[in-house]
N, C-alpha and C positions, 0 to 999 in steps of 0.2 A: 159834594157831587161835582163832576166837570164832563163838561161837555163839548165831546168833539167833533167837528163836521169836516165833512168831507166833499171837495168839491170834482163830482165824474166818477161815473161805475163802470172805467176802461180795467184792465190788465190794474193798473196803480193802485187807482180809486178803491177797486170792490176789493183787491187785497188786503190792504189795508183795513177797510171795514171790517173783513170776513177775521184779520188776527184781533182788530180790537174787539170785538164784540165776543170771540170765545173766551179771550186773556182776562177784558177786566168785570168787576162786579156788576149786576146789574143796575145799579144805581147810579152807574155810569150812564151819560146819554151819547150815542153814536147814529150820528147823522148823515143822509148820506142825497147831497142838489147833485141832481143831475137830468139835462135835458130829454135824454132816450130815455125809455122803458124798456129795453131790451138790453139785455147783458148779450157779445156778443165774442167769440172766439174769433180775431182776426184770422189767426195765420191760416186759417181753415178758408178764409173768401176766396183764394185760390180755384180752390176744387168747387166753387158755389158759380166761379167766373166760367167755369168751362163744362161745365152744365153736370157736373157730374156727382156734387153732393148737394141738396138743399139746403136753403137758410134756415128751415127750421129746425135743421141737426146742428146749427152752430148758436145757435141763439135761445133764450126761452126768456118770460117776463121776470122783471125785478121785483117789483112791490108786492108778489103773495109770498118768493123767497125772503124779503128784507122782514117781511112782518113775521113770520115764523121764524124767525133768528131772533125778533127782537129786536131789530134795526131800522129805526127812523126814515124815512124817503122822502123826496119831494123831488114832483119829475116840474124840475126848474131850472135856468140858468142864471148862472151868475151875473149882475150885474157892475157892482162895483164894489172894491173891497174900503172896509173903513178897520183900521186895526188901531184908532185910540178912541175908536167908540165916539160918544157925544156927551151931550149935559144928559140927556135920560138912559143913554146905553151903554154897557160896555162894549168890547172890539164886536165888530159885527159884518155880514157881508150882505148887502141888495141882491135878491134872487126877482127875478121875475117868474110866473107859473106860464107854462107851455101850452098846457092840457086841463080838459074837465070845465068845471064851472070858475074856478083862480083864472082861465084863463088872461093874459094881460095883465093881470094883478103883480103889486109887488110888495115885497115884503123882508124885512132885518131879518135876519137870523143871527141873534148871538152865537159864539162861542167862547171857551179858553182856549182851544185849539184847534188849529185848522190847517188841515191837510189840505190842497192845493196839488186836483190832481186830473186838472181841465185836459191835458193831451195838448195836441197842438190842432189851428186851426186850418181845415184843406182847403187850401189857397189857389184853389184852381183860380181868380179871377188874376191873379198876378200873370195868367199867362193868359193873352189875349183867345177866346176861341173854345178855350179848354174844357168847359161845362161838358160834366158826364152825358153822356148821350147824344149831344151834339157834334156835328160834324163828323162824324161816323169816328169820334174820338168817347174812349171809353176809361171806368176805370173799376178796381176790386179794394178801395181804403174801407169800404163799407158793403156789407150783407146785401143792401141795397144795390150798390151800383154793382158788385158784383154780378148781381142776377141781371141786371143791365145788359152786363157784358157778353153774360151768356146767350143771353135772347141775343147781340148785335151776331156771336161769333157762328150761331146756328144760320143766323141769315147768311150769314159771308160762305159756309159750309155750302149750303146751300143753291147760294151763285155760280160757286168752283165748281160745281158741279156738269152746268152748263155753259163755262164761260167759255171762249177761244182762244183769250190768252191768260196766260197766268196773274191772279189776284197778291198781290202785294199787302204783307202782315207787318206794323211798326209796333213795335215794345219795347219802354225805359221810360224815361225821365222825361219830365213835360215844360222844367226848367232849369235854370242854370245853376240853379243852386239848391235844388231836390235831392232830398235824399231818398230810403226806404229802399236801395236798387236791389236788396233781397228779394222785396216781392215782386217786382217786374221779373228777376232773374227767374226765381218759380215759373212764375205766370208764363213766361216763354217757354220754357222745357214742355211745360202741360198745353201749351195750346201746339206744340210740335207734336208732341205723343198725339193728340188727339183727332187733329189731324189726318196720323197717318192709321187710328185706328179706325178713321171713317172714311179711309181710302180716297183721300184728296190731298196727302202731303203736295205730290207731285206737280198740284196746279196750282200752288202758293209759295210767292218769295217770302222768306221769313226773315226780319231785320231786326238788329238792336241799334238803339240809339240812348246814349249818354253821355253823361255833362264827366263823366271819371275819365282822368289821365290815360288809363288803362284795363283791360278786360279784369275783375278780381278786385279792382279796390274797395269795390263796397262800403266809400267813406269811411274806413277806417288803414287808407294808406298801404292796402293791401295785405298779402301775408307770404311770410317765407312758412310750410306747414310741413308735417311729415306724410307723403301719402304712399304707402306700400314698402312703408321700412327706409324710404326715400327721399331728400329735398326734396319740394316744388315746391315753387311759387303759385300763390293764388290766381295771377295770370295766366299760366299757364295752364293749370289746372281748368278754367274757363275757357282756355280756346281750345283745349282739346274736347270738351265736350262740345263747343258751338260746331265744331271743325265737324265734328263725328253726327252732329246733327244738321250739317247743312244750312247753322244760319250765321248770316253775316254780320257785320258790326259794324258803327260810326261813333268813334270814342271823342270827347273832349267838346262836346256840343252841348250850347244854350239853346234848348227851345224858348221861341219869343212869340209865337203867333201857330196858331192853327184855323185852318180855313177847310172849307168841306174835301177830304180827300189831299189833302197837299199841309205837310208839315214847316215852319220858316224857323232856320236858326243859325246861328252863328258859332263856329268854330274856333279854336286856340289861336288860328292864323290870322283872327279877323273876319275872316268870310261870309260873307251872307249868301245862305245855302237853302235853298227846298228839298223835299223828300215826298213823292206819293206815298198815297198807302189808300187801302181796300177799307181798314179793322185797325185802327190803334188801341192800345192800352198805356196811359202814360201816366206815372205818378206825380201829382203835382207838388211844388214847393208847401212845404209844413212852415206855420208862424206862428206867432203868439195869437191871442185874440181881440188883443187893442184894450183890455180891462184897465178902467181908471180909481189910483186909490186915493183917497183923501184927511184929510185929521181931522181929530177932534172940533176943530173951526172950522172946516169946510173946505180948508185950501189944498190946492192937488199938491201931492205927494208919492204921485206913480214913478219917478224915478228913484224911489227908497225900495220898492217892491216890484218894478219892470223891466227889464232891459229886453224888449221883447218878449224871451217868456220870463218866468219868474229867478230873483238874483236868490242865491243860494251862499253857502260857505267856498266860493270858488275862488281864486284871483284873478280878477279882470282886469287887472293892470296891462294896457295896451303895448305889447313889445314883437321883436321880430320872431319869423318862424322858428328862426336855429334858437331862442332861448324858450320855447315852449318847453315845457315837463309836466312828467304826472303828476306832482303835486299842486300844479293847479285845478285839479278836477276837482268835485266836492268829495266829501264824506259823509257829513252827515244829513244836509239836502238841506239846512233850516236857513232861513229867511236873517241876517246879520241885525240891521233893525229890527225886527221884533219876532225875537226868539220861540214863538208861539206857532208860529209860520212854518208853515213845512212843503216842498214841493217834490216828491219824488217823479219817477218816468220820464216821462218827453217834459214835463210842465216845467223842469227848471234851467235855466239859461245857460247850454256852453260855456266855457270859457274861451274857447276860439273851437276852431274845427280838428279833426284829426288828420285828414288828408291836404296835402300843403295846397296854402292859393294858390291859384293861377288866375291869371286874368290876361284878353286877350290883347293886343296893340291899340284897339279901341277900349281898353280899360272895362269892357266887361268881366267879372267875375265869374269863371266858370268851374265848378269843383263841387262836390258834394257835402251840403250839412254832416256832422259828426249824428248816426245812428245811437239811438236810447229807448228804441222797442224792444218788444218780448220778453225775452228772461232778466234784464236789466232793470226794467219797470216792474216787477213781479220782487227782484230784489233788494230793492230800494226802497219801495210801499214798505216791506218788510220790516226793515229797519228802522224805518221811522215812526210806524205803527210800535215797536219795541220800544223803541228812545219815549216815545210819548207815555204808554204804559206804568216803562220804569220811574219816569218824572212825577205820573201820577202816586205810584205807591210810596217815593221817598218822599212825595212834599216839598222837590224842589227839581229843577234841570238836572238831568239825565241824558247825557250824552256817547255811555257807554259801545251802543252801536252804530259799527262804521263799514262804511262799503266806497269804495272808490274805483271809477272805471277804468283805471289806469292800476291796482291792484286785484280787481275782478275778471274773472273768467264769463265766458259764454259759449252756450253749444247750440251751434245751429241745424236741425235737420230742415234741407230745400230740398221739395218735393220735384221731382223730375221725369214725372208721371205718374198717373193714378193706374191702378189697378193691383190685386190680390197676388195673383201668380203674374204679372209682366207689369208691373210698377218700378220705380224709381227712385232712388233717394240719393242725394250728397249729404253727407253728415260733416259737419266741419263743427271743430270748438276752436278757439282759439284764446290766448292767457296771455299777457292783459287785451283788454279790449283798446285800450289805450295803449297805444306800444312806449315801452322804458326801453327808451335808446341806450341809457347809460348801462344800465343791468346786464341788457341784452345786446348787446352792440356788435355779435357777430351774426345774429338771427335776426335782424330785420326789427327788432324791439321786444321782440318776444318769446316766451321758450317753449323753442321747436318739440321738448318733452309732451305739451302740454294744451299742442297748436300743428291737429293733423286732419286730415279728409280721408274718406272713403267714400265711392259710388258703389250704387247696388240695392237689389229687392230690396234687401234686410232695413234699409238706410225706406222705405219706403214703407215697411210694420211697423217702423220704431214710429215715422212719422203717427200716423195711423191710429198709432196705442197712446200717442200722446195729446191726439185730440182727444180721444173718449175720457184719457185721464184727467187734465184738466177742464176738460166739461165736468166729468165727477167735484173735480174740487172746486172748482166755480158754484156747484150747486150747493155744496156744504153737506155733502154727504156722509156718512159716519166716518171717522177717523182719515177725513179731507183733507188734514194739515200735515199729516204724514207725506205725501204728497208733494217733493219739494218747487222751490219758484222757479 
């Protein structure tokens, strides 16, 4: 019998659980620490932020699904990893309990295998001020602040209403090196729709601000796409819809501090700049979560298994921009030291970023993390969940499943306003996620066959259908797995 655990019931996490637990025998043990109790559909906190879906459409509990599966739970978090075990244990991970009567308590959990699939940690403290709800600075990374955001953004509604002069909206990045700028991008299209559905466009400036070179790069170095049979660039593509919605932009900026009403950051030039605002929404920088691992003796050994987030099959060998390639990304996500280790989604460590450094004359670093949400974490769990399986049934490592984001595709539908009949969608996929300069060296790294956009309703059902779909398959409902990641 082997027994696998799993650390986080994000996108990765519950994937994973949900393939192993149908694949293997039940004498198999699948495990599944994680601090929430709530399984919850990000990309859905959007429409939870602008008051227009509830969190209990994106969310529902874990532990009566996990136990009707068959699937082990503990609402716990991780504490430290031990992968050569001790004199009484094999490899094993310290969870602490969150909830209930364990509260505080801590406790080994062995395993043979352990998926590693904590997400990344929201780092709002790295930016001074940033705490959701504070200083009228807001955010949607969680069900929770979402709904935050919505109660701030009704208030602000509210004010516009009666104010004399026009209320000032900020949305984007809360750091210099934050990524996720999909879901601020969202987040702004909907809180403009919304806005103008409650007849106060016209008494609100509405801003973006981000740490990207350029309108469209969405840390991933941007995209040459086909849209209407046609070139465009990703940039373009973004300012003509800001252009057509009246909001404006401040590109290539580190937020460093936030104070009530008044944003501080620093530009490509150097500059140290303010910005008011009424209502921000700003994603913060994502990190590892400082987990420490140790051996068999006791001695720390977190740089075998750290490097921020977790090291994987990637090359981290330090070299310059121009010699970066896709074949530095991983494939099969597993942990080099101890082959047992598996970290798919956000949880395992870049090899560097996708979008080139920059950094300002004062040596700040301003550029977006390399993105590894949604369908990317969805198909990576996937594969590793597979890899594990197959290793189970041969009796030995199994490595025949591979996925690399420099040979993988992604389709994004960004919502760009809610509603049925006058909703909004961008749909964009783009192939690789990681651009192959060499392959693709007249399309900007990637093929334009494979790497196109469209606006419009339909781009707004699809969205739509995709939440209710993957709510279905998150609950594990008949023939779930059909359903692809």
């Amino acid at each position: 019998m082997s027994k696998i655990v799993i650390l986080g019931a994000g996108i990765a996490g519950h994937t994973a659980a949900s393939h192993l637990r149908r694949k293997l025998p039940k004498e198999h043990e699948v495990l599944v620490v994680s601090p929430n109790h709530n399984y919850q559909w990000i990309p859905s906190n959007i429409w939870v932020g602008i008051g227009r879906m509830e969190a209990r459409k994106i969310t529902f509990p874990l532990a009566p699904l996990y136990k009707r599966k068959g699937i082990n739970y503990k609402q716990a978090k991780v504490v430290s990893f031990h992968p050569e075990g001790d004199a009484d244990h094999p490899p094993y991970v310290v969870v602490e309990y969150v909830y209930g009567e364990q509260r505080g308590e801590k406790e080994k959990v062995t395993y043979d295998y352990l998926i590693n699939a904590t997400g990344p940690k929201l780092a709002f403290d790295l930016t001074e001020g940033l705490e959701p709800g504070s200083n009228d600075v807001y955010s949607v990374c969680t069900y929770s602040h979402a709904q935050h955001a919505a109660d701030g953004l009704e208030k602000l509604i509210q004010k516009a209403r009666n104010s004399e002069k026009p209320l000032k909206v900020l949305i984007g990045t809360g750091h210099p090196k934050a990524t996720c700028q999909g879901a601020a991008f969202e987040y702004i299209l909907n809180v403009e729709k919304e806005l103008r559905r409650r007849k106060v466009r016209d008494y609100i400036q509405l801003k973006w601000i981000s740490n990207e070179p350029a309108l469209g790069d969405f840390g991933m170095d941007g995209m040459l796409l086909s849209y209407g049979g046609e070139p465009m660039t990703s940039n373009d593509m973004v300012e003509m819809v800001f252009r057509d919605r009246g909001i404006e932009w401040i590109l290539g900026a580190g937020v460093n501090k936030v104070e009530k009403g008044e944003v501080h950051y620093e530009n490509l030039a150097g500059e140290q700049k303010t910005e008011p605002f009424d209502f921000a929404m700003l994603i913060p920088a994502f990190s590892g979560h400082g987990f420490k691992a140790y051996d068999k003796t006791g001695e720390g050994i977190t740089d075998k298994l750290f490097k921020g987030f977790m090291i994987v099959d990637a090359d981290y060998t330090p070299k310059p921009y121009e010699e970066w390639k896709v074949q530095d990304w991983p494939e099969t996500y597993q942990n080099p030291s101890y082959p047992n280790i598996f970290a798919p989604g956000i949880a395992f460590a870049p090899p560097h970023s996708i979008s080139k450094p920059r950094k300002s004359p004062n040596g700040t670093e301003i550029f977006p993390s390399p993105p590894r949400t949604g369908m990317p974490s969805g198909i990576t769990a996937k594969l590793v969940a597979d890899n594990i399986i197959d290793s189970i049934k041969k009796g030995k490592t199994s490595l025949e499943h591979k996925g690399s984001l420099g040979n993988m595709g992604a389709a994004c539908i960004a919502s760009a306003g809610y509603g049925l009949t006058s909703g909004s969608g961008i749909s964009i996929t783009t192939y690789p996620i990681v651009p192959d300069y060499q392959k693709y060296k007249t399309t900007g790294g990637r093929n334009i066959k494979k790497t196109f956009g469209d606006i419009g309703l339909a781009g707004h059902w699809v969205k739509l259908a995709l939440h209710y779909a993957f709510i279905y398959k998150a609950k594990m409902k008949p023939f779930w797995w059909l359903i692809p990641e």
